[in-house]
ROLODREN-539868 format. One record per residue (C-alpha): residue number from 1; residue in three letters; y, x, z. Coordinates in pm, whole numbers, plus 50000, padded with zeros to 5 digits. Layout:
% residues N
ZAFI   resi   resn       y       x       z
ZAFI    NUM    Ala       Y       X       Z
...
END
This chain:
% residues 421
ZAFI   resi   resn       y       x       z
ZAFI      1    Unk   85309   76738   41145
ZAFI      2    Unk   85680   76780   41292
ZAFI      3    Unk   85973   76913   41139
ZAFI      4    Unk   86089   77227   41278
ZAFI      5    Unk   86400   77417   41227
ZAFI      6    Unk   86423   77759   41369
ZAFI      7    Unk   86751   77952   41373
ZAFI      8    Unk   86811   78333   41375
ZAFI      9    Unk   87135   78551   41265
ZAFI     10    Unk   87117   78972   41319
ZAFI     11    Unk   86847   79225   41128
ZAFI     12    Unk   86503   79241   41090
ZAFI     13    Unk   86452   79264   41447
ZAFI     14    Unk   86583   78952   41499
ZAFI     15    Unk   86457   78804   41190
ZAFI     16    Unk   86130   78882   41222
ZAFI     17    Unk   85997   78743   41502
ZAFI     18    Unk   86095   78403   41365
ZAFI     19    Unk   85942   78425   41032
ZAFI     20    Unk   85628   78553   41225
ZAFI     21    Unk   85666   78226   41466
ZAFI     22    Unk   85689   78011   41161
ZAFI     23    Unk   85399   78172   40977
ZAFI     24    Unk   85197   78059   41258
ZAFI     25    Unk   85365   77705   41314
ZAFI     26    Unk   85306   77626   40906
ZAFI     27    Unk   84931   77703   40970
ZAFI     28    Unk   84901   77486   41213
ZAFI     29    Unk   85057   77202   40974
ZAFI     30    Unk   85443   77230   41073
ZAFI     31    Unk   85683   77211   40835
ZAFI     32    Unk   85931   77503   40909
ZAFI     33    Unk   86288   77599   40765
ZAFI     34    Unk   86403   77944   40875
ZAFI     35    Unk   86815   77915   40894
ZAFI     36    Unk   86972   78241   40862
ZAFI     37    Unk   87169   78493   40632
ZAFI     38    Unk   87093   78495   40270
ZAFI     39    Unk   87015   78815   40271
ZAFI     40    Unk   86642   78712   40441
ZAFI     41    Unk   86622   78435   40202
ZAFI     42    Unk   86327   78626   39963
ZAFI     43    Unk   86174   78786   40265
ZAFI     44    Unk   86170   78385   40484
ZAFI     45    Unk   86050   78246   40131
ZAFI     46    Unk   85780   78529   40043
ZAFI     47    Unk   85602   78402   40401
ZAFI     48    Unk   85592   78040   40234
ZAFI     49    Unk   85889   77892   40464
ZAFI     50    Unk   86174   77711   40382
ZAFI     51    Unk   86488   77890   40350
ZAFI     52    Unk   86849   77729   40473
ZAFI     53    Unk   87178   77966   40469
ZAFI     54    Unk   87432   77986   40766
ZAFI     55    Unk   87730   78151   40795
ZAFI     56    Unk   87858   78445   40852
ZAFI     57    Unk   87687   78553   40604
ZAFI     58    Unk   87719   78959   40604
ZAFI     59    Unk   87465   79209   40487
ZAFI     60    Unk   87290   79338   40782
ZAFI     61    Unk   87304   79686   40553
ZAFI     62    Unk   87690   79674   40572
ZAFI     63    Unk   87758   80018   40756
ZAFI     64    Unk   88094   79897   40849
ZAFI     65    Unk   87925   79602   41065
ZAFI     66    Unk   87661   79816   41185
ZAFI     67    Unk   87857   80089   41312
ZAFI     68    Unk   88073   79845   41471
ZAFI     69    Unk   87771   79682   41669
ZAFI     70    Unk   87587   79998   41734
ZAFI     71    Unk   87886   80135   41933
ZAFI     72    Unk   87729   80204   42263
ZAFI     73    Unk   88048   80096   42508
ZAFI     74    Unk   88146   79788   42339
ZAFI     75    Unk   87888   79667   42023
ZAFI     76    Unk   87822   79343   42189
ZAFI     77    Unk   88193   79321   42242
ZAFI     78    Unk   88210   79335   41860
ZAFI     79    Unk   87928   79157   41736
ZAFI     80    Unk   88029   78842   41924
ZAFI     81    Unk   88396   78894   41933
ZAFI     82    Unk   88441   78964   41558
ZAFI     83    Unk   88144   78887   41374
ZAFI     84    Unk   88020   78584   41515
ZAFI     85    Unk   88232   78331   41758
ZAFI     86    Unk   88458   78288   41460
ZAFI     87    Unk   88246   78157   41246
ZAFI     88    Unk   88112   77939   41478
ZAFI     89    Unk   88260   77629   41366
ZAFI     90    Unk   88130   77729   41013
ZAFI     91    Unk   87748   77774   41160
ZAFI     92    Unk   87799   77445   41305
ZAFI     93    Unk   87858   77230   40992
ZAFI     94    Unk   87572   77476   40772
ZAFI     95    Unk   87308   77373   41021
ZAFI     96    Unk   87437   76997   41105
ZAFI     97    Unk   87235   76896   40792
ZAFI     98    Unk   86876   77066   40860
ZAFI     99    Unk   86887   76944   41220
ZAFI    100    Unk   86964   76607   41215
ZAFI    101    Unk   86654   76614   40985
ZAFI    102    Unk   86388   76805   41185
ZAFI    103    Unk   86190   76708   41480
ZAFI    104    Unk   86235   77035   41713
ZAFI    105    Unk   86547   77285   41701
ZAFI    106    Unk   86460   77660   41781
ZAFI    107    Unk   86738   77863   41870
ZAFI    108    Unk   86813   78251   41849
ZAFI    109    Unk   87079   78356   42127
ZAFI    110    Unk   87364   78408   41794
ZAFI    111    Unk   87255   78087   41673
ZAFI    112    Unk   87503   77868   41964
ZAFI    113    Unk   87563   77563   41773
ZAFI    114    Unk   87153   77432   41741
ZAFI    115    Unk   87178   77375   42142
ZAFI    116    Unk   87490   77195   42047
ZAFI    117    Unk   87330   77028   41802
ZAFI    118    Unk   87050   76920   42026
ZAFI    119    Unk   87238   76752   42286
ZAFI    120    Unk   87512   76551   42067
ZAFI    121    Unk   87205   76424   41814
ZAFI    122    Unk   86910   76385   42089
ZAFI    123    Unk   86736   76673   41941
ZAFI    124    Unk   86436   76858   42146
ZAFI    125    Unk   86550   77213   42113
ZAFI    126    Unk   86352   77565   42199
ZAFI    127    Unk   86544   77853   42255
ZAFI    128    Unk   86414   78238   42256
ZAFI    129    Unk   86436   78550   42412
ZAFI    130    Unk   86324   78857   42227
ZAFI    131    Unk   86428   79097   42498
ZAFI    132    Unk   86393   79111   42880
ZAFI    133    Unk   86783   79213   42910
ZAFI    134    Unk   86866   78864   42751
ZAFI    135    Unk   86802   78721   43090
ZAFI    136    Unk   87007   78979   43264
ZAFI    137    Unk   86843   78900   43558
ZAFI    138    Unk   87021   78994   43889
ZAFI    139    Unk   86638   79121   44024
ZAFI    140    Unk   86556   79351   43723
ZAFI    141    Unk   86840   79500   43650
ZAFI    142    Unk   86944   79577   43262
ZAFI    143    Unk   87054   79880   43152
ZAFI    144    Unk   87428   79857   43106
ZAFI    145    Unk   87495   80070   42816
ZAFI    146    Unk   87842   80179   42901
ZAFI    147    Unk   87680   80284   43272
ZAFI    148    Unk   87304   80347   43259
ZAFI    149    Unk   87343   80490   43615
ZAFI    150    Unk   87370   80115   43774
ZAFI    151    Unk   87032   80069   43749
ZAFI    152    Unk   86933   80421   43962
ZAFI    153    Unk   87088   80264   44242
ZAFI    154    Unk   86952   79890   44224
ZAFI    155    Unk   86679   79942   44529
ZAFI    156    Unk   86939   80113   44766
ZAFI    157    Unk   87232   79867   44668
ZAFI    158    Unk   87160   79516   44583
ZAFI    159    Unk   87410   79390   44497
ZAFI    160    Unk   87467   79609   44155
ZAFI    161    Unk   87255   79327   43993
ZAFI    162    Unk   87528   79000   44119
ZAFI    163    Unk   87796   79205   44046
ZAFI    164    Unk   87717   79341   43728
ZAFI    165    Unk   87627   78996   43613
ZAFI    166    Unk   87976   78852   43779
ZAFI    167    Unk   88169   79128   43561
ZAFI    168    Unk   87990   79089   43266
ZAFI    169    Unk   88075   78669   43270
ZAFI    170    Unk   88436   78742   43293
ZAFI    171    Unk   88448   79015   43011
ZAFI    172    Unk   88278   78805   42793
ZAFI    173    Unk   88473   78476   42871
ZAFI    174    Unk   88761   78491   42632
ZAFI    175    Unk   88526   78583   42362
ZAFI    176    Unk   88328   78267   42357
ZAFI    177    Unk   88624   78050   42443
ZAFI    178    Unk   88582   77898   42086
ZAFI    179    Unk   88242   77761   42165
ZAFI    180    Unk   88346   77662   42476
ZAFI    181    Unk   88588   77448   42329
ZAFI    182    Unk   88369   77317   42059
ZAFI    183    Unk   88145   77187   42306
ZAFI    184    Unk   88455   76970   42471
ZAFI    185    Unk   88530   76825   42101
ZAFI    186    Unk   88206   76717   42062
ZAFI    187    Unk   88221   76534   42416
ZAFI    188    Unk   87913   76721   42535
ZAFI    189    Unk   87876   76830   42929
ZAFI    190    Unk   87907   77196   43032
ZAFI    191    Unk   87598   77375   43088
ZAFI    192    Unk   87776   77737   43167
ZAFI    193    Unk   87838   78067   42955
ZAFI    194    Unk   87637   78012   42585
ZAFI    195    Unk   87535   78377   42627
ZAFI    196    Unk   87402   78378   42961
ZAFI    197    Unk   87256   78053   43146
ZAFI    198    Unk   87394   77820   42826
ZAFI    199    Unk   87167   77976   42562
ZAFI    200    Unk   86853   77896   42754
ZAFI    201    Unk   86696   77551   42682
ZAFI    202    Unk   86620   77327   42985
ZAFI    203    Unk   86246   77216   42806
ZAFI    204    Unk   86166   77511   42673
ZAFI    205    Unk   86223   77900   42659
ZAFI    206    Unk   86023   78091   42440
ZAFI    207    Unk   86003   78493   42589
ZAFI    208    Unk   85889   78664   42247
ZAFI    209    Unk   85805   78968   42395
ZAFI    210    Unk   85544   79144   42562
ZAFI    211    Unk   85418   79083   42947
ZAFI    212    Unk   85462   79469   42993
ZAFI    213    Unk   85784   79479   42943
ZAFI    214    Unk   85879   79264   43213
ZAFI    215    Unk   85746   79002   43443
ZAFI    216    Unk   85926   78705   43527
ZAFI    217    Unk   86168   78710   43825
ZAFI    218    Unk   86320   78446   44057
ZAFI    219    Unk   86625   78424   43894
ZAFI    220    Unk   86496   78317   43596
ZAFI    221    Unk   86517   77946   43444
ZAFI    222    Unk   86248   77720   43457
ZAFI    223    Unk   86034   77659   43197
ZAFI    224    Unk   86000   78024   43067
ZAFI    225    Unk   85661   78108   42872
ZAFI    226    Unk   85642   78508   42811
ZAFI    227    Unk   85405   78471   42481
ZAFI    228    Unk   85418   78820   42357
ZAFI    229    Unk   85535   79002   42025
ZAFI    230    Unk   85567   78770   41731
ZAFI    231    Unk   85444   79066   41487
ZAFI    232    Unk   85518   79013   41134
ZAFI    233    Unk   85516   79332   40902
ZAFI    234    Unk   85513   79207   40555
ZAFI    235    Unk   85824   79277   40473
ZAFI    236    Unk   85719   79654   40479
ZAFI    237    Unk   85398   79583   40257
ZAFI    238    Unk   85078   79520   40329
ZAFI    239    Unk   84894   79859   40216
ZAFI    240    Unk   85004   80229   40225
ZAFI    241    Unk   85179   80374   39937
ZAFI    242    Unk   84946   80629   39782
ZAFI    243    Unk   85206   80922   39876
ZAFI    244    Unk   85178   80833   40244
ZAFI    245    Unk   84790   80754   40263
ZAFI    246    Unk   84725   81112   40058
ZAFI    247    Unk   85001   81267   40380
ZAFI    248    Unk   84805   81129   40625
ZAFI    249    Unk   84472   81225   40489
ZAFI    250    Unk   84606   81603   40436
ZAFI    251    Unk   84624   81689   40758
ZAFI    252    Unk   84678   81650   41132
ZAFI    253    Unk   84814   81343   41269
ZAFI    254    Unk   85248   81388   41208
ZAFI    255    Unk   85563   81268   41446
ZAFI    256    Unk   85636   80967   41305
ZAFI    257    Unk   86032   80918   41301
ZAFI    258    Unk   86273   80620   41250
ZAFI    259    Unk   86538   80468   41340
ZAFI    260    Unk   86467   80049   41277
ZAFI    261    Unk   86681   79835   41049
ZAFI    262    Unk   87002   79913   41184
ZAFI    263    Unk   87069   80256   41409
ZAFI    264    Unk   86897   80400   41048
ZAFI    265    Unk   87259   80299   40887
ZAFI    266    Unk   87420   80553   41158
ZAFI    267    Unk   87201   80817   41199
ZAFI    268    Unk   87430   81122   41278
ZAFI    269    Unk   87188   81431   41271
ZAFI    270    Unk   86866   81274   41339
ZAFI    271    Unk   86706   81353   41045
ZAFI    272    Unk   86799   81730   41067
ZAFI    273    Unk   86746   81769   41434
ZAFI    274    Unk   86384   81583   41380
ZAFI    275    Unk   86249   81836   41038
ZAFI    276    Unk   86411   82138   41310
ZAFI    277    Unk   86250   81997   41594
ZAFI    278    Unk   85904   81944   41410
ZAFI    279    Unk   85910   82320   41234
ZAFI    280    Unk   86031   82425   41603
ZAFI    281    Unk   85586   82280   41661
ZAFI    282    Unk   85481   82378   41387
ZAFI    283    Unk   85374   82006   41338
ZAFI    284    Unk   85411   81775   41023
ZAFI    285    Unk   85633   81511   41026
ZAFI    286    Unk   85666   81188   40830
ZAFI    287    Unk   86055   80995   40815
ZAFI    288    Unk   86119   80647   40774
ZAFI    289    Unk   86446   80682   40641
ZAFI    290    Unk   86548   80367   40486
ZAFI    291    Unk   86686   80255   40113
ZAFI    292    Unk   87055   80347   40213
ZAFI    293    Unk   86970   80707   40306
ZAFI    294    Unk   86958   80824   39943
ZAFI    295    Unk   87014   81174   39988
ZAFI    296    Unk   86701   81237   40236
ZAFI    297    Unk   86471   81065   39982
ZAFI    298    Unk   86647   81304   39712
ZAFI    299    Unk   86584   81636   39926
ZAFI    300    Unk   86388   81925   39927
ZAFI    301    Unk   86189   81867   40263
ZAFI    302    Unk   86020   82162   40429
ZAFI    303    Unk   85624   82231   40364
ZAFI    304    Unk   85429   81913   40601
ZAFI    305    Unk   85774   81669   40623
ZAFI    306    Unk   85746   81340   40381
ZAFI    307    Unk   86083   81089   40356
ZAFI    308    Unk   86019   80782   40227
ZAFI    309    Unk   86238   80461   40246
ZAFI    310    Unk   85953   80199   40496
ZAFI    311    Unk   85623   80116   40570
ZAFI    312    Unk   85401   79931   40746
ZAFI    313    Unk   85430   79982   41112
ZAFI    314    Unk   85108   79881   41155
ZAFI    315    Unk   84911   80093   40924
ZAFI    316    Unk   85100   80394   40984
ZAFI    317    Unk   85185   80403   41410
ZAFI    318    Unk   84808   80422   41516
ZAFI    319    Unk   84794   80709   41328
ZAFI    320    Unk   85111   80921   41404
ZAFI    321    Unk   85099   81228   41699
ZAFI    322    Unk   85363   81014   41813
ZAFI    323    Unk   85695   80747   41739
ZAFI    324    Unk   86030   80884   41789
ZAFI    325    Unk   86244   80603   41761
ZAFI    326    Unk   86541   80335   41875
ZAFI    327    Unk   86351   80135   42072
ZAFI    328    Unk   86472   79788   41925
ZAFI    329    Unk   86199   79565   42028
ZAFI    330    Unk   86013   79514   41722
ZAFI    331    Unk   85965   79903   41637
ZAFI    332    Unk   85895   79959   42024
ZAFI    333    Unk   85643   79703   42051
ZAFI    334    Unk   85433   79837   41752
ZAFI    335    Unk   85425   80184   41849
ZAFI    336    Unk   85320   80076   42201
ZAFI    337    Unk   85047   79805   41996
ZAFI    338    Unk   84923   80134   41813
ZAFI    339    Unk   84875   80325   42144
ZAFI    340    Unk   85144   80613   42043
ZAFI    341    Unk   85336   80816   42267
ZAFI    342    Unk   85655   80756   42232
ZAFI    343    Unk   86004   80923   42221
ZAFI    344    Unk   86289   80687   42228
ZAFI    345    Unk   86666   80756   42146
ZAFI    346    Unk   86831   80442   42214
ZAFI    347    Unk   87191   80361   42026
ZAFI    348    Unk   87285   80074   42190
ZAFI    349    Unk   87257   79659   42307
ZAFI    350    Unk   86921   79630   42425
ZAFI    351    Unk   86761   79949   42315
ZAFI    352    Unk   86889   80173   42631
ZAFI    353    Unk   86711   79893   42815
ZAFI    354    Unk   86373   79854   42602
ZAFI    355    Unk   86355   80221   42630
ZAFI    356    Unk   86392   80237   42991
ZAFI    357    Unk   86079   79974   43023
ZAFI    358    Unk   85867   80160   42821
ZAFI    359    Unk   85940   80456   42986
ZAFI    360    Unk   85844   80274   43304
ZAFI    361    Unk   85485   80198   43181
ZAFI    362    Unk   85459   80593   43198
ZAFI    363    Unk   85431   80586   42750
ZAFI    364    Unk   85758   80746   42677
ZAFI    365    Unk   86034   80982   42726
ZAFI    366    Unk   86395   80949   42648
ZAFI    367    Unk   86669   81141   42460
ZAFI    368    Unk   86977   80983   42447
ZAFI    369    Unk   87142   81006   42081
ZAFI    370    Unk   87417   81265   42196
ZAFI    371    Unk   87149   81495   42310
ZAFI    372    Unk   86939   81452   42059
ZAFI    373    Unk   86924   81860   41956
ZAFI    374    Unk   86558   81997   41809
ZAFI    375    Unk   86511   82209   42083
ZAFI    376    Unk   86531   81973   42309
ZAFI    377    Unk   86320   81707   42107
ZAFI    378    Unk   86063   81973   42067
ZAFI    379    Unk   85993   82040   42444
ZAFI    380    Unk   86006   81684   42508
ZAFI    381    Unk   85736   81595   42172
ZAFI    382    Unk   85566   81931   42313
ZAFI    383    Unk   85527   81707   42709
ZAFI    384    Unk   85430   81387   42530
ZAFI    385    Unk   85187   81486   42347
ZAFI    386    Unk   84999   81706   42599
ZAFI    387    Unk   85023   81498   42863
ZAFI    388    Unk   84712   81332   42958
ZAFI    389    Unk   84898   81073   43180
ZAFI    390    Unk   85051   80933   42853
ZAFI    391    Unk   84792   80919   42656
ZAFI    392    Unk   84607   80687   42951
ZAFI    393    Unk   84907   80480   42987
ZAFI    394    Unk   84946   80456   42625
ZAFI    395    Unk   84590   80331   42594
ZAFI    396    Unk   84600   80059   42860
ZAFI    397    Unk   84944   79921   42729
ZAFI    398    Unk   84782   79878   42397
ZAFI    399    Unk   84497   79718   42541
ZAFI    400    Unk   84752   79448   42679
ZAFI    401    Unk   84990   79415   42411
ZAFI    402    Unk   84706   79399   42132
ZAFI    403    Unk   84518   79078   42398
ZAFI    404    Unk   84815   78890   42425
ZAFI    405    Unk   84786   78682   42075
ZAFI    406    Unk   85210   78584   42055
ZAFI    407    Unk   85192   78375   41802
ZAFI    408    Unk   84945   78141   41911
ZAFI    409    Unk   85059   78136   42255
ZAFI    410    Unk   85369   78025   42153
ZAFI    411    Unk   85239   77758   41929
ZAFI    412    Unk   85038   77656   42176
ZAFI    413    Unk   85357   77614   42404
ZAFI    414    Unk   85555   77418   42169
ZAFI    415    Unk   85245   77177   42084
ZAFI    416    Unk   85172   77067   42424
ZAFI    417    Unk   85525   77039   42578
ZAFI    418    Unk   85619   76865   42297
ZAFI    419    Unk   85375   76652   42170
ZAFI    420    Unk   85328   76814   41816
ZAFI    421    Unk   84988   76723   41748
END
């Protein structure tokens, strides 16, 4: 049995995965401490792992923060600049205490101090990737939020890719000049920016996403295993409430909309342009609206809508006429598990990316947030769902995502490189 400490910091979409990796790891015998916010400390202990607080400690439901890092020119500007490369030093001394104790370090990409940690104390350490944009590879080209056209011109002019990559290193360099200099203190080597070729471990990088989403390119470091999704829904209960089940029993299959953990704190008119756009069809629709969004629980909803604050993905995407949604990688990944056409309107940081892929694999169409008008969501629903080119692609891509087993794969990966068992 080893020790393993695995460190995350961001919303459910980044906290999820790693409860669902240490679910698997603690059958297997491990014993695992999730390190994160306190705010996850019920859900990481309701999954029978060990909880450990790090700072900053913020409420991922503060709609201050989340505005601030849903901002499509500059949220990853924020979230690093403001939110977390100040409390670096702080994150450093909460998880000095759990490491030195544990066998094997797993690192999220906002979690900068375990690789730290690794090197000064002689520490195997992991680190992850839950998106193909975190390797912001220079022969796949991310979306760019602020310019989404970069990428239409990749093939024609190659080098948009080194360039991009050169501009985004010198943007982001006075932001993480803190770690930087951290890493001096501690008299440990430089291994290059912590948010681009730093934040990947030389023994082992975890890819917990799916193989459809992207393949592996030349650029990438070594040692990269893609595993696919680390699905963990519990925190959204394990049946159906009996509202929803009686919905979905009443009638045809309804859009399904939502917005994740975080773009659902900034909506803007989503909700009303969705109940428009679904009257517009004639359809039924059923809205994932989230705790904080009070007033659409409270309202009177047109004859075949139904608001209600979660549930599971997985019981309720397979189901659905199809997901209109953010496209953070968790909620993207289920609806394409499910087999559901899917409409994504992506906010910002990885989603204009994720939704880009997806639409790739021929599954979904996009809307980008300031278009997002019911007329327009209506033709595009209208094309989805009619289309039988999407519903084929939408059927193979499940067939993939559902074989590809993410937990154990990645188990499996961190057994035999290092010596678990």
């Amino acid at each position: 049995m080893a020790r393993i400490l695995i460190g995350c910091w961001g919303s459910h979409g980044d906290i999820d995965p790693s409860i669902g990796l240490g679910v698997g790891l603690r059958r297997r015998g491990h014993d695992v401490t999730i390190a994160t916010m306190s705010y996850f400390a019920d859900h990481v202990r309701a999954a029978g792992l060990a909880f450990h607080p790090i700072r900053p400690d913020v409420s991922p439901t503060d709609t201050t923060i989340v505005q601030m890092v849903m901002d499509r020119w500059r949220g990853s500007e924020h979230l690093l600049r403001r939110i977390i490369v100040p409390a670096i030093p702080q994150m450093y001394e909460d998880l000095e205490g759990p490491a030195r104790a544990s066998d094997l370090l797993i690192s999220h990409a906002l979690t900068m101090p375990l690789p730290l940690l690794g090197e000064r104390y002689g520490i195997p350490w992991v680190s992850t990737a839950l998106a193909p944009m975190m390797f912001f590879s220079a022969t796949d080209v991310p979306i760019f939020p602020p310019a989404p056209w970069l990428k239409s011109v990749e093939r024609v002019a190659p080098w948009v890719g080194p360039a991009l990559a050169r501009s985004a290193r010198v943007a982001s360099k006075a932001w993480l000049q803190p770690v930087i200099d951290l890493r001096r203190r501690l008299g440990l080597s430089d291994t290059g920016s912590p948010i681009f070729e730093g934040q990947h471990s030389p023994h082992l990088v975890l890819a917990l996403y799916s193989r459809v989403l992207g393949e592996p390119q030349p650029d990438w470091p070594a040692n990269v295993v893609i595993t696919g999704q680390m699905f963990h829904d519990a925190v959204h209960g394990a049946t159906l409430p009996p509202a929803v089940a009686r919905f979905l029993d009443d009638g045809p299959a309804p859009f399904l909309f939502t917005l994740g953990s975080s773009a659902v704190l900034t909506p803007g008119r989503f909700w009303d342009e969705s109940i428009a756009a679904t009257q517009r069809l004639g359809g039924r629709a059923l809205l994932l609206v989230g705790p904080e969004n009070r007033a659409m629980l409270d309202a009177t909803l047109p004859p075949g809508c139904l608001a209600v604050e979660r549930v599971p993905h997985s019981l309720v995407m397979p189901r659905a006429a199809a997901v209109v949604q953010q496209c953070g990688i968790g909620t993207l990944t289920f609806a394409m598990r499910a087999g559901a056409p899917i409409l994504a309107v992506p906010f910002a940081n990885d989603q204009p990316d994720n939704a880009y892929r997806a639409a790739r694999l021929g599954v979904a169409r996009i809307v980008t947030p300031g278009r997002y008008r019911a007329r327009r969501v209506a033709a595009e629903l209208d094309a989805l769902t009619h289309d039988p080119a999407v519903r084929t692609a939408a059927a193979q891509v499940a067939a993939r995502v559902q074989s590809e087993g993410g937990v154990d794969a990645a188990c499996d990966a961190l057994e035999s490189r290092f010596a678990l068992r």
